[in-house]
C-alpha positions in Angstrom: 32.0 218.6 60.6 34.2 216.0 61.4 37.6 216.9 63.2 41.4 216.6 62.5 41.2 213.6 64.8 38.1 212.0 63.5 39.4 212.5 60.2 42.9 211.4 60.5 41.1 208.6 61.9 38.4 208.2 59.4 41.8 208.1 56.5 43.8 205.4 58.2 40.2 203.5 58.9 39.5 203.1 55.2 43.4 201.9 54.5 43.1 198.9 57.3 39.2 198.3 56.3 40.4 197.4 52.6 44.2 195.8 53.5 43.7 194.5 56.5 40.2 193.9 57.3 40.4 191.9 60.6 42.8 194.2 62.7 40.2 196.3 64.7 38.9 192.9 65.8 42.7 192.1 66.8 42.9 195.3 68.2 39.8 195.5 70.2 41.0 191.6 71.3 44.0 193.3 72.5 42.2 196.0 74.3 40.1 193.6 76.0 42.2 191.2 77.6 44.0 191.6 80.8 47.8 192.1 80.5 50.3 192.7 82.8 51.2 195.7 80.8 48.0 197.4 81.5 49.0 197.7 85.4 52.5 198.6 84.4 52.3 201.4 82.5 50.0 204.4 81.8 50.6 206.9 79.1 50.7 210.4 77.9 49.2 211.7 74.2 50.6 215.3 73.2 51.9 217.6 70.4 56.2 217.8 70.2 58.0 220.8 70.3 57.3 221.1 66.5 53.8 220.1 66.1 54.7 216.2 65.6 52.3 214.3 67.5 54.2 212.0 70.6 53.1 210.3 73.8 55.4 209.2 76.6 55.3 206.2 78.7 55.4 205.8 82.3 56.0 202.6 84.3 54.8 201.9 88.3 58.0 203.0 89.8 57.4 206.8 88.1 60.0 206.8 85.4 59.0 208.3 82.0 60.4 207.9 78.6 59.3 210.0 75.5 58.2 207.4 72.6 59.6 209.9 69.9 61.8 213.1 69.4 60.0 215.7 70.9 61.1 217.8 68.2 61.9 215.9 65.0 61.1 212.2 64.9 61.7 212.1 61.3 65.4 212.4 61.6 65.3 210.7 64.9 64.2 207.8 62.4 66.8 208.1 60.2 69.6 208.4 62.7 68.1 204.9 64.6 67.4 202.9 62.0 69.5 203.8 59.1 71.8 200.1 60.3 68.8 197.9 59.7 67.3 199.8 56.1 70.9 198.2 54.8 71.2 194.7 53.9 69.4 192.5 51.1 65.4 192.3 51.1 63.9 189.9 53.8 62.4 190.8 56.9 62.5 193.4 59.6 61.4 192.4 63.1 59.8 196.0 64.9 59.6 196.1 68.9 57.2 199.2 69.1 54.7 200.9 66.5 54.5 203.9 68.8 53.2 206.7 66.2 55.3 205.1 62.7 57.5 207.9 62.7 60.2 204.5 62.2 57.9 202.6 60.2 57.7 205.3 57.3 61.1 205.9 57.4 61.3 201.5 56.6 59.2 201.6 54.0 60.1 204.1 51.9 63.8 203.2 52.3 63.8 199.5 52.3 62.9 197.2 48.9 59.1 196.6 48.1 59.6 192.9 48.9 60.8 193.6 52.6 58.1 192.6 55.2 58.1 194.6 58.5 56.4 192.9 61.0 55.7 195.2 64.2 55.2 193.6 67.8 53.0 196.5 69.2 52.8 195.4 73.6 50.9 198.6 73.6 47.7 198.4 71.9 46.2 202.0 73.3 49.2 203.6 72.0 48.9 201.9 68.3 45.2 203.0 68.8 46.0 206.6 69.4 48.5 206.8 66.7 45.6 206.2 64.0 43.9 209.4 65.7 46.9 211.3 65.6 48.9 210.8 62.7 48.2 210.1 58.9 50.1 206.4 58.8 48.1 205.4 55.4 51.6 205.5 52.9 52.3 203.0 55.9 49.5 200.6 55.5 48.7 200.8 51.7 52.4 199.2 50.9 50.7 196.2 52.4 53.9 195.2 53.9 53.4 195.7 57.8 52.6 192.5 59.7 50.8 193.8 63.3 50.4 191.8 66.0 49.6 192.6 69.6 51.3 189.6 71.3 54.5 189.0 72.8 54.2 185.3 73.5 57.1 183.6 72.0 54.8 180.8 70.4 52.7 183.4 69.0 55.5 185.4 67.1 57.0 181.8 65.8 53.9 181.3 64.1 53.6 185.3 62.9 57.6 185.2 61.6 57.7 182.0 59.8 54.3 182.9 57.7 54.4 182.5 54.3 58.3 181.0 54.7 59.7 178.1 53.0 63.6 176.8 52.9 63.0 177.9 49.6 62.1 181.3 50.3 64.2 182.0 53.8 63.8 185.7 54.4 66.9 188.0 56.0 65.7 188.8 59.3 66.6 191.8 61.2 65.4 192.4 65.0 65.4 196.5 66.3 62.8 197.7 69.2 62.0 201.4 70.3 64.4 202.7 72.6 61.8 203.0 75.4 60.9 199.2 75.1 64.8 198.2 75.5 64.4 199.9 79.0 60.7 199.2 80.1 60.6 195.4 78.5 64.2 193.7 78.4 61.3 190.2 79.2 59.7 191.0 76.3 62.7 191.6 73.9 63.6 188.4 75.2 60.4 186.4 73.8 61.3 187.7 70.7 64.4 186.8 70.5 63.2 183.1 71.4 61.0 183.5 68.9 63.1 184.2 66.0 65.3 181.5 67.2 62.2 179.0 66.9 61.6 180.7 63.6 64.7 178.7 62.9 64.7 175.8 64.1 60.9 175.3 62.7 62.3 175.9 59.8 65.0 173.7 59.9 62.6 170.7 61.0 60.6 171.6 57.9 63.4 171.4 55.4 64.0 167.9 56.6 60.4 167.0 56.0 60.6 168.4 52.7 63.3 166.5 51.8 61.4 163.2 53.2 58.0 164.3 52.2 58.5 166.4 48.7 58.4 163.6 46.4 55.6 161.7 47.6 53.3 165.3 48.0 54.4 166.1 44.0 53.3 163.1 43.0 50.2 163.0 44.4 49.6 166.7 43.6 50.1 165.6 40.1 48.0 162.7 40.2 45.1 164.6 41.9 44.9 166.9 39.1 42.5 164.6 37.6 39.6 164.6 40.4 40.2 168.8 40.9 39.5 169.0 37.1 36.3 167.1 37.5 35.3 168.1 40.8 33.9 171.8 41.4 35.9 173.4 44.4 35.8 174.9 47.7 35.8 178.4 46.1 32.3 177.3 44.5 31.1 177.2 48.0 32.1 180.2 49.3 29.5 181.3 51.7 27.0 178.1 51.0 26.1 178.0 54.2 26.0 181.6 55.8 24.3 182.5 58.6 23.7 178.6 59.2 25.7 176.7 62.3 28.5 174.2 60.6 29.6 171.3 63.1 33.4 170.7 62.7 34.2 167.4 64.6 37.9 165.6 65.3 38.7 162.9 67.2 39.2 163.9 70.9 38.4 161.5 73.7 35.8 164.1 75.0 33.9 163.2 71.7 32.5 159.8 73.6 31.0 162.6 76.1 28.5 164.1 73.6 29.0 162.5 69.9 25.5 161.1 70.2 24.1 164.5 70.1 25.3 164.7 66.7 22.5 162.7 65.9 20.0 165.9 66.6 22.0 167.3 64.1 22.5 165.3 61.4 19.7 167.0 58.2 19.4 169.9 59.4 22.8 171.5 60.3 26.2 170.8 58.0 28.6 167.9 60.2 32.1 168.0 59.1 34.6 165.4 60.1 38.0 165.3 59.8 39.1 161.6 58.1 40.1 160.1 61.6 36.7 161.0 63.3 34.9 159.5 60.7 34.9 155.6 61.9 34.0 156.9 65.5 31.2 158.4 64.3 29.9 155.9 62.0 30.6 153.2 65.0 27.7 155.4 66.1 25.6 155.7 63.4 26.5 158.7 62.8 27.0 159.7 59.0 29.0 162.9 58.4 27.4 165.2 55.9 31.3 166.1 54.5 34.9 164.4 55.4 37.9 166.3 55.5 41.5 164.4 54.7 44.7 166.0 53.8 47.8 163.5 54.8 50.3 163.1 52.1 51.5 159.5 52.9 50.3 155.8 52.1 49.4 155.5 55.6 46.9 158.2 55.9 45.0 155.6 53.5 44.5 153.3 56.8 42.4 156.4 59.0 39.2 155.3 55.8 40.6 151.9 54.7 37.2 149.6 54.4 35.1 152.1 54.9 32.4 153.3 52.5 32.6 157.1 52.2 30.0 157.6 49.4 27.6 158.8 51.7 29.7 162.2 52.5 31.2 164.5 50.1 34.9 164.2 50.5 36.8 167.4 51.0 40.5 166.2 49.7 43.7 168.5 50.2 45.4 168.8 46.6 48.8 166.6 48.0 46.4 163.7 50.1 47.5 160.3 49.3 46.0 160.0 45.7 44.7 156.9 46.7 41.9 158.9 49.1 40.2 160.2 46.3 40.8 157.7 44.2 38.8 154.8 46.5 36.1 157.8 46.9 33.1 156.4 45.3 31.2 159.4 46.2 31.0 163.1 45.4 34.2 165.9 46.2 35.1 168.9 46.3 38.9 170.4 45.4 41.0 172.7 47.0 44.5 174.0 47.6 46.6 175.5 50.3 47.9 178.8 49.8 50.8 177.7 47.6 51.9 177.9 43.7 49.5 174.9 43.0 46.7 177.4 42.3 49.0 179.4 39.6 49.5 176.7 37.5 46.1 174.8 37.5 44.0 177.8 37.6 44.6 178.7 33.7 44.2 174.8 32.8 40.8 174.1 35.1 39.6 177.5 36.5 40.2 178.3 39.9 39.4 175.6 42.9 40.0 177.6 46.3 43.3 177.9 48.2 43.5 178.2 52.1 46.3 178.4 54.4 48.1 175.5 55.7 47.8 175.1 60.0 49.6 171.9 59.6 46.7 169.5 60.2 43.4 168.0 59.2 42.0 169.7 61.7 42.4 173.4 60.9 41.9 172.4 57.7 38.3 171.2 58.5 38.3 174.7 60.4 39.2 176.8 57.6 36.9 175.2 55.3 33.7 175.6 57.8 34.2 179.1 57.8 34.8 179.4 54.2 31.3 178.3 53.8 30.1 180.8 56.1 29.8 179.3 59.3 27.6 181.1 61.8 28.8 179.6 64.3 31.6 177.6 63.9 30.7 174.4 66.6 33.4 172.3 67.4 33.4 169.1 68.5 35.5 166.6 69.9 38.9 169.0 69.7 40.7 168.2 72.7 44.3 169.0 71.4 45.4 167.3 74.4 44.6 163.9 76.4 42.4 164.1 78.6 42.1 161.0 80.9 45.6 160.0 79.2 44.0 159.1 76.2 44.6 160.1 72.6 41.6 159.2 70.8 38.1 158.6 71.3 36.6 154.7 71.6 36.6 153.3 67.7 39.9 155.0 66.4 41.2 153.9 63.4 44.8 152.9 64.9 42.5 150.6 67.9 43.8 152.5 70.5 47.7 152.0 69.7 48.4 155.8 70.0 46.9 156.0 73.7 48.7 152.7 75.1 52.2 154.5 73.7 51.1 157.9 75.5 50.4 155.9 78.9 53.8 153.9 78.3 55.9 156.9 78.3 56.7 156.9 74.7 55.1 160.3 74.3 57.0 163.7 74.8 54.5 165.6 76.7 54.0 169.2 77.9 51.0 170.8 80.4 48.7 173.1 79.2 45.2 174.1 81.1 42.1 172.7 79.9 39.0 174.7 79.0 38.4 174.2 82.7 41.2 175.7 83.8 42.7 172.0 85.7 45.8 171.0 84.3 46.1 168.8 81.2 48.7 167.1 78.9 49.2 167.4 75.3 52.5 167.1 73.1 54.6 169.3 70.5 51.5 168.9 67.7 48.6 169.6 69.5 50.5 172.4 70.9 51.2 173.8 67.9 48.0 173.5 66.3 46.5 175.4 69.4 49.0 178.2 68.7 47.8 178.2 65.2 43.5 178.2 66.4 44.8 180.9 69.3 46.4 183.0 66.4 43.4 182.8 63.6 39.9 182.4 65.3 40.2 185.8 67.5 40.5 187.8 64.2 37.9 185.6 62.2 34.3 187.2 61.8 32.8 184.2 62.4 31.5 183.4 66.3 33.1 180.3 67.2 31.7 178.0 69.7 33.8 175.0 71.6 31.4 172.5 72.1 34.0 170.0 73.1 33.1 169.5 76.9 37.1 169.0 77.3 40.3 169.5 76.3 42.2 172.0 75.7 40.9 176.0 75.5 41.0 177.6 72.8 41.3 181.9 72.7 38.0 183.8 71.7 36.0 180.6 71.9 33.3 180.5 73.7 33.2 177.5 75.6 29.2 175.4 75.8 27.8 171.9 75.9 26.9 170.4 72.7 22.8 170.3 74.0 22.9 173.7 74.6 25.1 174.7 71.1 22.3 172.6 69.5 19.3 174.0 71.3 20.2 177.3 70.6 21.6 177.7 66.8 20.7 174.6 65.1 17.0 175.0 63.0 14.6 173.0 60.6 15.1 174.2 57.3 16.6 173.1 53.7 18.7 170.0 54.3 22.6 170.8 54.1 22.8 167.7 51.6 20.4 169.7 49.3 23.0 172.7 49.3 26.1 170.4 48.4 24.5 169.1 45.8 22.6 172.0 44.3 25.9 173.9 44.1 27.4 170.4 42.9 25.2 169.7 40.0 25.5 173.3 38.7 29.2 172.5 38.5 30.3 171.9 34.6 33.8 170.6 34.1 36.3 171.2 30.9 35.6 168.7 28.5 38.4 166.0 28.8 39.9 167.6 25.5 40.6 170.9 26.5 42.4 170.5 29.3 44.8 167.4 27.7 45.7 170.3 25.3 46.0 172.7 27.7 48.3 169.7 29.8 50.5 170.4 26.3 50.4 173.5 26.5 51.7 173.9 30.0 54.6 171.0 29.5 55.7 173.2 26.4 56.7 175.7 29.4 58.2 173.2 31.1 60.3 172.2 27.9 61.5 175.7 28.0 62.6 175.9 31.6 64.6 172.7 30.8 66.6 174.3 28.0 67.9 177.6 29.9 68.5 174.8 32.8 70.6 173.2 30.3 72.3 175.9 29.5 73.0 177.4 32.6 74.7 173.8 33.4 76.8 174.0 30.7 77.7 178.0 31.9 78.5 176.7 35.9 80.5 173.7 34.4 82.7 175.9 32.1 82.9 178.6 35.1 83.7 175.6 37.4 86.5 174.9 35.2 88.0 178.2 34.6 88.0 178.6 38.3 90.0 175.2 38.6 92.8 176.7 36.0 94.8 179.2 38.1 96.0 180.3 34.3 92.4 181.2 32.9 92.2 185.2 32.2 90.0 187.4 34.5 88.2 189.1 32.0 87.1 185.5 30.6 85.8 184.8 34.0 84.1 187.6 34.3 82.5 187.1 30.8 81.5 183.2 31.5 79.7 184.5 34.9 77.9 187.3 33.0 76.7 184.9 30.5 75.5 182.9 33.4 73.8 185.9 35.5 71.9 186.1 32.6 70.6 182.8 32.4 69.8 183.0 36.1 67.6 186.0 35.2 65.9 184.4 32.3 65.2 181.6 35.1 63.5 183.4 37.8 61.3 184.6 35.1 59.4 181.1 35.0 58.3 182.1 38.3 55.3 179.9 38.2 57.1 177.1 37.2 59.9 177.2 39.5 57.4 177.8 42.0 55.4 174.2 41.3 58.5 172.4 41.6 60.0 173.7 45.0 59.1 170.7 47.1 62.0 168.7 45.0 64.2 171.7 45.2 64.2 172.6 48.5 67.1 171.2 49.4 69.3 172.8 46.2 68.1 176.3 47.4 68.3 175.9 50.7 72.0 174.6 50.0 72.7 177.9 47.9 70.8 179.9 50.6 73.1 178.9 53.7 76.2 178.8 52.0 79.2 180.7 53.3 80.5 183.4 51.1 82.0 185.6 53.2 85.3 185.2 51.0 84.1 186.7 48.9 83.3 190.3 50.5 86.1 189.8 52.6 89.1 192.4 51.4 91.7 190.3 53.8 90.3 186.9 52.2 93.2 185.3 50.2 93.1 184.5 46.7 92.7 181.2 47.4 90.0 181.9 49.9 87.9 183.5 47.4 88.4 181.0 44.4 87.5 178.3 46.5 83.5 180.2 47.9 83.3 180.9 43.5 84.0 177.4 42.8 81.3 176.3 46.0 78.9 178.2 44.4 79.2 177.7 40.6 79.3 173.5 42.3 76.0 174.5 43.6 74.4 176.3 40.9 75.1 173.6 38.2 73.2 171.1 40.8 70.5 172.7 41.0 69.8 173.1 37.1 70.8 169.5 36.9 68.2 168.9 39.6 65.5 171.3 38.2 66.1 169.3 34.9 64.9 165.9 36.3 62.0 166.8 38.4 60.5 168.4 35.6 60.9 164.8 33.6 59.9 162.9 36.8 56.4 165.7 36.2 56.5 164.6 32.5 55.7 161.0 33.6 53.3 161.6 36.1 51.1 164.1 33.5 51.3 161.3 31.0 49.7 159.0 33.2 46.9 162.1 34.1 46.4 162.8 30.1 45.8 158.5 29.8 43.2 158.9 32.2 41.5 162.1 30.2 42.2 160.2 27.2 40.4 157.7 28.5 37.4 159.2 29.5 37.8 160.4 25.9 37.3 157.9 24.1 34.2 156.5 26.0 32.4 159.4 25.4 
């Protein structure tokens, strides 16, 4: 018969196993690699004065500090964090699982749209706590966000998941009173963190304001080849238990890109879009090509080059002009983001993955979507070794290198997978962070075949003879599982989905008239705020009338969602805008008329704003339905 332990254990198992299915790999991760911590501290597991299972901490110097009340952590909970429960929903930044005591007392007294994202430095404690104590009300909200790390570049990446200028979250920062005494350092990192939280945030609202247009417009126009084209979700698992080859552009790619040739037929070679000419310089014909950059320029990496031999693998917001030169076959698919919610109903579903900010961990993602076993990279430096950027045959002719070597690079150290010292900039950094964040917790093996560069957590480093010697086999082409899956594929007949098109802008139409009336609402509000002689109670009527349309707004939740890269800057405008005035009980009456009249100024934008995106998306679909129409008529 199992015990207490085992079976407290057994409960909270099941919870994490179904929500959260890669965090005993994180944990043992944790568990396994060396940490100052681990010499620091040791630590105590016990029953409280009441029965409440505790544990106590003890650093090197001898002092000990209980984790929780000794006799009620319940109330102890209520009386710590009853400050941070108040405020509106967003996002509350945990120093310290310890047993959960806290974190129960968050979620059942904060809104079900708060996330609470717990930095645990402690991973035998968090590991204890599932033997101890029954934390599965905890886990099954599916709001706690766990990681083990303290590295401020880490937690950047961890906070800002999932965050938009469009969606900027509250956040609130509390730690465990024993961590404020035993790990000031550590408190410190996060703080850094959630200030680069910011500031990453701030760099990509200014990107969204250059890049939005350009990446609706081509999502739009690239409707047409994810109707026709199966997607990535199709291939789910195509190629499991079979080694997938994902190769970039790194200098260390001269080093060993011939033995791609020993590859090529019998394992699956992906390339990202700027690796492609390098290879082919070589002979070397990628089985799939990976390309995802929104601008015109991105059309330079493949321009002259015929890529009908590969299956192309476009992003939903690449240049449209990518697929649209492809002369070969491709398959679809989104990042994690509202694209998915409105082409879904129209076209079925096409496969969504998250973003990492580059080609390259796109190419990643997509491997082990198909089931990589192992994952074998290739050529990913993220870095520049020997000062160079790219490998010989780079699309830009070695440009990027010669700017690198002539100081017009920003650059920082990092240590290569040989432990020497290596440079790389802001990017390459980033996307490192973003490898170092995903692949430990991925149940894929991962192998860096790059012979260089830079290394990369829970990789395990070979050379590309040895990779190839030991997982690559004779057996079914990888061509003849593309196109098996591919010709199985049956797209919407070119009617159907021009009515459902209709269908969908009829939902548009709709958006557009509570828009247009919630103008006409801010204007009149605007105006009554102007008139020092209007009547409260008519105020106070014209904003109700208004609240409502808001409401009847934020119901289109799909919709609104599609169209936030042309309204990021509104929100974020109506997001950072100072109304202290009007909480303020000192603020004068001129104070507070002038943060109403701000607002309602802000408001009417935005529904004038919302108004002609959605006409800008009329134009672009019409062009889409022509090309449906089209194919229509010819057969």
């Amino acid at each position: 018969m199992a015990s207490a332990s085992n079976t407290i254990f057994l409960k909270n198992r099941a919870v994490l196993d179904a929500l959260y299915p890669n965090m005993f790999k994180a944990l043992d991760a944790a568990l396994n690699t060396p940490s100052a911590s681990a010499d620091l501290f040791t630590f105590d597991f016990f029953d409280g004065k009441k029965g409440f299972p505790s544990f106590s901490v003890t650093d090197n110097t001898g002092r000990t500090m209980h984790g929780h009340s000794l006799f009620d952590p319940i109330k102890e909970s209520e009386k710590n964090f009853a400050d941070i429960v108040e405020g509106r929903p967003g996002r509350i930044v945990v120093f310290g699982f310890g047993f959960g005591y806290h974190l129960k007392y968050l979620v059942e007294n904060t809104p079900d749209d708060t996330r609470i994202i717990v930095v645990e430095p402690f991973p035998a404690v968090f590991r204890e706590a599932l033997n101890r104590v029954d934390l599965t009300s905890v886990f099954e909200t599916g709001r706690i966000v766990l990681t083990f790390s303290t590295d401020a570049s880490d937690l950047t990446f961890t906070f800002g998941q999932g965050v938009t200028p469009v969606n900027v979250p509250s956040m609130r920062f509390c730690a465990m009173h024993y961590l404020h005494h035993f790990m000031p350092e550590a408190i410190r990192s996060i703080r850094d963190a959630l200030e680069g939280f910011k500031n990453n945030l701030l760099y990509n609202l200014y990107t969204t304001r250059y890049a939005g247009e350009m990446m609706f417009r081509n999502m739009i126009r690239n409707f047409y080849f994810a109707a026709r084209s199966p997607g990535l979700i199709h291939y789910l698992d195509a190629f499991a238990g079979q080694p997938v080859f994902v190769v970039a552009p790194g200098p260390s790619l001269d080093r060993n890109k011939l033995q791609l040739k020993r590859v090529k037929g019998r394992a699956l070679i992906v390339a990202v879009d700027t690796a492609t000419r390098i290879l082919l310089k070589d002979g070397i014909e990628p089985d799939a090509i990976v390309s995802i950059d929104y601008q015109e320029s991105n059309h330079k990496k493949l321009a002259g080059v015929d890529t009908s031999f590969a299956y192309m693998f476009p992003s939903i917001e690449v240049y449209h002009e990518i697929p649209g030169s492809h002369t070969g076959r491709i398959v679809s698919y989104y990042h994690q983001s509202p694209i998915g919610g409105l082409y879904d109903p129209i076209i079925g579903p096409r496969g969504a993955i998250p973003s990492g900010g580059s080609v390259l961990t796109d190419a990643i993602s997509i491997a082990l979507n198909l089931g990589a076993a192992p994952l074998v990279l290739m050529g990913v430096d993220l870095g520049f070794p020997g000062e160079r950027w790219y490998a010989d045959g780079s699309f830009e002719g070695g440009e990027f290198t010669r700017d690198l070597r002539e100081g017009r690079v920003e650059k920082l150290q990092i240590p290569d997978v040989f432990g020497n010292p290596m440079t790389t900039y802001r990017s390459f950094h980033a996307f490192l962070q973003y490898l170092n964040n995903n692949l430990p917790v991925t149940r894929n093996r991962v192998i860096d075949a790059t012979e260089g560069g830079a290394a990369i957590r829970s990789a395990t480093p070979m050379f590309a003879s040895d990779a190839i010697d030991q997982f690559v086999k004779d057996g079914p082409s990888p061509r003849e599982t593309l196109d098996r899956i591919y010709d199985a594929f049956e797209p919407l007949p070119a009617e159907e989905i021009t009515k459902q098109i209709d269908v969908m802008i009829e939902e548009f139409k709709d958006l557009q008239k509570l828009c247009g009336q919630g103008h006409k609402q801010a204007r009149k509000a605007i105006s009554q705020v102007k008139k020092a002689e209007s009547k409260p109670q008519v105020f106070v009527k014209t904003l109700k009338s208004l609240q409502q349309t808001r409401s009847e707004i934020r119901e289109k939740k799909c919709q609104l969602d599609f169209l936030t890269l042309l309204l990021d800057q509104c929100i974020a405008g109506i997001f950072y805008q100072d109304s202290d005035a009007l909480e303020d009980p000192d603020a004068s009456k001129q104070e507070k008329k002038q943060a109403y009249r701000k607002i309602l100024e802000l408001d009417r934008d935005m529904f004038d704003r919302i108004n002609k995106v959605v006409d800008d998306m009329f134009t672009h679909f019409e062009k889409v339905k022509e090309r449906f129409l089209e194919e229509e008529a010819r057969t």
